[in-house]
LONURO-43938 format. One record per residue (C-alpha): x, y, z. Coordinates in Angstrom, 2 decimals. Layout:
BEGIN
X | Y | Z
...
//
This chain:
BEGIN
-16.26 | -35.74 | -7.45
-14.91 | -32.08 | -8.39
-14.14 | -29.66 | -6.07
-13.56 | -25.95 | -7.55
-12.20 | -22.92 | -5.19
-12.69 | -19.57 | -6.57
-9.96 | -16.81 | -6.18
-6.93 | -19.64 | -5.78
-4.89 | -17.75 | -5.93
-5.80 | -15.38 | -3.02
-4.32 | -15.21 | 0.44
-7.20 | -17.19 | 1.89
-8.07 | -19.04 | -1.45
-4.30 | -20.61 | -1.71
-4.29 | -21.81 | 2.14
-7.80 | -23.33 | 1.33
-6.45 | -25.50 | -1.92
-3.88 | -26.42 | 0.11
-6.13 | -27.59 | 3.03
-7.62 | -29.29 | -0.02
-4.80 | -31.42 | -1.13
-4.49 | -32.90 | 2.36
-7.25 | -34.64 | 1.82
-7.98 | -35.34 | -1.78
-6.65 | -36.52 | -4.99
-5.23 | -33.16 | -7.26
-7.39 | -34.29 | -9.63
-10.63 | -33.77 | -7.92
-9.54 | -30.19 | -7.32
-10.19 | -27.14 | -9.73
-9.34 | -23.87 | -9.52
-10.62 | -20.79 | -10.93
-8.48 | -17.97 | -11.60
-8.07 | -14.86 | -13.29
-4.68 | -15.26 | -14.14
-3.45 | -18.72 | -14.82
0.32 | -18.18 | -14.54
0.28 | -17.80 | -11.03
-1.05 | -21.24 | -10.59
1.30 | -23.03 | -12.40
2.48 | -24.42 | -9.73
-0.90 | -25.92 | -9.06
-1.32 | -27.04 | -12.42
2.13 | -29.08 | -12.42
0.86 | -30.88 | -8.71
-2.09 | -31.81 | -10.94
-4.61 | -29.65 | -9.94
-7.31 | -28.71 | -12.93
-6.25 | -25.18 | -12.88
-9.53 | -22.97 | -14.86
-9.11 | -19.04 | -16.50
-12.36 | -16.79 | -14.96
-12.86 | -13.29 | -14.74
-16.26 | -12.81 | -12.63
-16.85 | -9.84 | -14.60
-16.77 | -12.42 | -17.84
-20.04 | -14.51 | -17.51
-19.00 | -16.97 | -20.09
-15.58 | -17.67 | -18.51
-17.51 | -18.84 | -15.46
-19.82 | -20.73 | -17.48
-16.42 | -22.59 | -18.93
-15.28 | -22.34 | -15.56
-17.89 | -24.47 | -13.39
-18.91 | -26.98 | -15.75
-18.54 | -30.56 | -14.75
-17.91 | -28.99 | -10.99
-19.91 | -30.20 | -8.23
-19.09 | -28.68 | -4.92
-18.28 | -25.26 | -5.76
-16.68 | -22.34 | -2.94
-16.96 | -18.92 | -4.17
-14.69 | -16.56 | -2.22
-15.71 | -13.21 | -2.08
-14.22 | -10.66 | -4.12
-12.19 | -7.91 | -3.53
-13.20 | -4.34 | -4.60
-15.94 | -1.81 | -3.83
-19.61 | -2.91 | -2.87
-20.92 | -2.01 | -6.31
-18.33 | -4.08 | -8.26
-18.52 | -6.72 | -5.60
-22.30 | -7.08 | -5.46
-22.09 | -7.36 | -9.52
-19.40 | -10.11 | -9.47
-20.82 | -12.33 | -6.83
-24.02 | -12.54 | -8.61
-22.25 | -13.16 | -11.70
-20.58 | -16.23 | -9.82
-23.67 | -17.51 | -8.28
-25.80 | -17.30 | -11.70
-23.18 | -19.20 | -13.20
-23.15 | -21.81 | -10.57
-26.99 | -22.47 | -11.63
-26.09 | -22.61 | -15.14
-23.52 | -25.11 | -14.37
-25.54 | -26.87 | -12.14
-23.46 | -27.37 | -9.78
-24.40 | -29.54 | -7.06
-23.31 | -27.64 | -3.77
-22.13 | -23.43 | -3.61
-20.22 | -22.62 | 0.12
-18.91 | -18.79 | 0.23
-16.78 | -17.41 | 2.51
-19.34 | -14.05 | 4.32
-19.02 | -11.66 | 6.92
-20.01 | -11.85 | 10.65
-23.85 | -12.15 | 11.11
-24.13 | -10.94 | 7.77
-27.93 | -10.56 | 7.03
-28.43 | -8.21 | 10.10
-25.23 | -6.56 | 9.31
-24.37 | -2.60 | 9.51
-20.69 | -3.06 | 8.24
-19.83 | -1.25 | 5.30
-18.69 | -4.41 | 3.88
-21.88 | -6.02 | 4.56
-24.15 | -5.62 | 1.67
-21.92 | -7.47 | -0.92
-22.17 | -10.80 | 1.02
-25.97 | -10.23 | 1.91
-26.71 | -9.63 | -1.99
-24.44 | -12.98 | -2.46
-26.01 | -14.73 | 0.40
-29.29 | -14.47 | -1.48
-28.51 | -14.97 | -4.33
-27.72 | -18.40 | -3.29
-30.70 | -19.23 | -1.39
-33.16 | -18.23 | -4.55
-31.28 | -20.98 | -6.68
-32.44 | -23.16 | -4.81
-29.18 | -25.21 | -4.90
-27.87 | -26.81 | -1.51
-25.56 | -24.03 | 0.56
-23.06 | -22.89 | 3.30
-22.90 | -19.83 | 4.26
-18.86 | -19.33 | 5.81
-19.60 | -16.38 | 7.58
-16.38 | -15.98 | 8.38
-15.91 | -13.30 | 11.98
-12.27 | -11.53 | 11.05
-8.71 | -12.25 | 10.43
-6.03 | -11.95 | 12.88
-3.84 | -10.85 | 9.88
-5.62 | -7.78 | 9.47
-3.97 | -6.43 | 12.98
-0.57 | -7.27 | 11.84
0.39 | -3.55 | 10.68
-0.98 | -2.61 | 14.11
1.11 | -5.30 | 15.77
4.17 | -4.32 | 13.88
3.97 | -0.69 | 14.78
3.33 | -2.15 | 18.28
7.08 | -3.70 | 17.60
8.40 | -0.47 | 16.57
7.27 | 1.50 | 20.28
3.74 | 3.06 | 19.15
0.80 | 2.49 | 21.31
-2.18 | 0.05 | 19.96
-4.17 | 2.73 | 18.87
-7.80 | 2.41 | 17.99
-11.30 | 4.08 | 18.32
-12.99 | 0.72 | 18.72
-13.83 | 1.27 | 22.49
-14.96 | -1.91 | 24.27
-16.26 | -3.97 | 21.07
-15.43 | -7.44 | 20.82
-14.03 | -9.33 | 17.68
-13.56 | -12.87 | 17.08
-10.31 | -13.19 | 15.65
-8.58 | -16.16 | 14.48
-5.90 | -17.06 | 11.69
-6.84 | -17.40 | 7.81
-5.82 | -21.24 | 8.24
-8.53 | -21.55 | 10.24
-11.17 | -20.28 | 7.80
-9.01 | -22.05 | 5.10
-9.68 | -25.15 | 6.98
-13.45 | -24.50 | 7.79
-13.62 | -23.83 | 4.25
-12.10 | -26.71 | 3.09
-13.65 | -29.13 | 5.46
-17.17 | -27.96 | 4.49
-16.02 | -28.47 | 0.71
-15.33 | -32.09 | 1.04
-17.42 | -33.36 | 3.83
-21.17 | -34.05 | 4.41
-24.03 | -32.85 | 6.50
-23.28 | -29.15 | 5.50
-26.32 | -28.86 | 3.18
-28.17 | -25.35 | 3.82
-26.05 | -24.47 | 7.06
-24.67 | -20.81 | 7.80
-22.23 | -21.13 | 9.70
-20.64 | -18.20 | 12.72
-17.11 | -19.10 | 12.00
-15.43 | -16.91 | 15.58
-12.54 | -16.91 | 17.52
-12.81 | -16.28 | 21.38
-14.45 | -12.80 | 21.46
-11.70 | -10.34 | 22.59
-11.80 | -6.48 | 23.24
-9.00 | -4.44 | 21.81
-7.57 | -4.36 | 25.17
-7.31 | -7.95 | 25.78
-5.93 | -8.70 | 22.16
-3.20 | -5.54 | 22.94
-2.09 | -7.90 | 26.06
-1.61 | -10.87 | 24.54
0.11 | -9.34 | 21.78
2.39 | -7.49 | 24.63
2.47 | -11.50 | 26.61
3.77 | -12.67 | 22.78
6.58 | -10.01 | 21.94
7.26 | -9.37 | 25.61
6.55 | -6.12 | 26.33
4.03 | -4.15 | 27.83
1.62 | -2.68 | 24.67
-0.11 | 0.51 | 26.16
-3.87 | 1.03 | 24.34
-4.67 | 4.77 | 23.01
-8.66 | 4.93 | 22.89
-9.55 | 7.84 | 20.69
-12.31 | 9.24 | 18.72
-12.95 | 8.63 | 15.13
-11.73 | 11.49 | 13.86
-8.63 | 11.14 | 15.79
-8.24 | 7.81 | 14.75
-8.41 | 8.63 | 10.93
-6.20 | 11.75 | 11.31
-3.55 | 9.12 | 13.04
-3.75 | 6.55 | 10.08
-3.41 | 9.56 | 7.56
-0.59 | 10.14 | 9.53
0.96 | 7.04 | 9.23
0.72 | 6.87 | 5.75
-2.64 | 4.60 | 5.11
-4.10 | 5.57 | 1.69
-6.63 | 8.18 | 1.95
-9.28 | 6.77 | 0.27
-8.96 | 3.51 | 2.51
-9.20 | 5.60 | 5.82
-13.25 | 5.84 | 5.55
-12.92 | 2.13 | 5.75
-10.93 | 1.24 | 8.14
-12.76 | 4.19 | 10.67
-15.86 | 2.30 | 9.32
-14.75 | -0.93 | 10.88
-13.52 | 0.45 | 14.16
-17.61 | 1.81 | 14.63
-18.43 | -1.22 | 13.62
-16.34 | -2.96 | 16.73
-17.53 | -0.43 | 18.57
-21.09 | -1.21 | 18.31
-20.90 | -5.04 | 18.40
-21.13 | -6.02 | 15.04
-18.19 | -8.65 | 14.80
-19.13 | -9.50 | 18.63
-20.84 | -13.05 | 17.56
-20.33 | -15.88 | 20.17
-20.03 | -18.91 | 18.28
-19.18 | -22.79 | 18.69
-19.35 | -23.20 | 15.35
-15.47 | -23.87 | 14.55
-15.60 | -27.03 | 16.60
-18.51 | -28.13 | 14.51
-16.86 | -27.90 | 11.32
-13.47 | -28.89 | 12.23
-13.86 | -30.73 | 15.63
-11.68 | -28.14 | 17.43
-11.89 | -24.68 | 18.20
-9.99 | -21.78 | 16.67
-6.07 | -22.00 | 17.46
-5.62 | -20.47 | 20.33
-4.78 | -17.02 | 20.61
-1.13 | -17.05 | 22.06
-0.13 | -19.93 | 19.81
-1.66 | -18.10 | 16.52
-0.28 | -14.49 | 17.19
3.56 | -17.02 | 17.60
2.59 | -18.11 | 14.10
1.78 | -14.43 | 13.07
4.47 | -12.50 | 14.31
7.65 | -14.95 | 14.54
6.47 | -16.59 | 10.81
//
């Protein structure tokens, strides 16, 4: 058997090789990556480490071969470049004919109104119409993504956000890595999608657990939109990311990560780590 991760290099893609090697011989695992010299650490612990660009079809072609349970990890970048590269992945999986595709998606993807979303619903069916067995790792959001909130938190500013009383499922990349890694190797996951979610929180109740954590009360500044992106400009955030991360917040806002879901204690036989314990592991790590 030969297991290939996508993007091994990645912050989720490294935790998920690592979940990996837990549980399987190095030399069942591949990676793909763009760079090879950042994996040579991999390489020396025996893993079967693979050069692929997914903008260079015949590197993924060389990539995949022999591979049969594949994960493709989304890519970074705009939609356009994103949409392009995941079906570049996926066509090269059928080439390969590889015998099982999971990718890591996006909170209730197909019905979707995130920004982000139409990359993983182009990917998502682009995997069905191969026709090869699937899971869908639709994957709710990272606690990591608060941390420059929660450090600014440390350093006396209020939790600020225009996100109103939308709830997210947050829980740590391990967990996805795990999810990931456990639909990878195990069986029974053939066509599945899978709601990978946290507890659903509001900002509020995330802001007081984070206060419960550092040990201090964390006071929550609701604002508008355009207050909101006027405050990240303030604080230094890249203009051209500030459309996104205003995006998100309306997202919140109007339910779109708010996804109940059991469907981390299917894949893993426990929930997501629980919130006090994983924001320990976030902001004393």
């Amino acid at each position: 058997m030969k297991y290939l991760v996508t993007g091994a290099t990645g912050q989720l893609g490294s935790k998920v090789v690592e979940a990996l090697l837990t549980s399987v011989p190095a030399e069942q695992v591949a990676v793909s990556v763009r760079n090879p010299a950042k994996a040579e650490g991999l390489r020396a612990r025996g893993v079967d480490v693979r050069q692929a660009d997914f903008d260079d079809p015949s590197s993924l072609d060389q990539a995949f071969a022999g591979v049969d349970r594949l994960l493709i990890i989304s890519a970074d970048g705009d939609n356009e470049t994103r949409i392009r590269q995941h079906k570049n992945a996926v066509e090269a999986a059928a080439r390969a004919k590889v015998g099982f595709i999971a990718y890591t998606s996006l909170a209730n993807a197909a019905n979707s109104h995130l920004q982000l979303a139409p990359p993983h619903q182009a990917a998502e069916k682009a995997i069905l119409d191969t026709g090869i067995p699937y899971s869908i790792l639709r994957n709710n959001w990272y606690l990591e993504n608060e941390l420059s909130t929660i450090q600014a938190v440390q350093a006396g500013a209020p939790w600020v956000t225009s996100a109103g009383e939308g709830r997210v499922g947050w829980a740590l990349r391990q967990d996805y890595a795990d999810a990931a890694a456990a639909v990878l190797t195990g069986s029974g996951h053939e066509n599945t999608i899978y709601e990978l979610s946290g507890k659903l929180l509001s900002q509020e109740e995330l802001a007081a657990a984070v206060g419960a954590v550092i040990g201090k009360e964390v006071k929550v500044q609701q604002v508008d939109d355009a207050a909101y992106a006027d405050i990240m400009k303030g604080a230094g955030v890249p203009e051209f990311i500030i459309p996104m991360l205003v995006g998100i917040q309306q997202g919140i806002r109007d339910g779109e990560l708010a996804v109940e879901s059991q469907d981390f204690e299917k894949v893993l036989g426990r929930p997501a780590t629980p919130l006090h314990t994983a924001l320990e592991q976030l902001i004393n790590r």
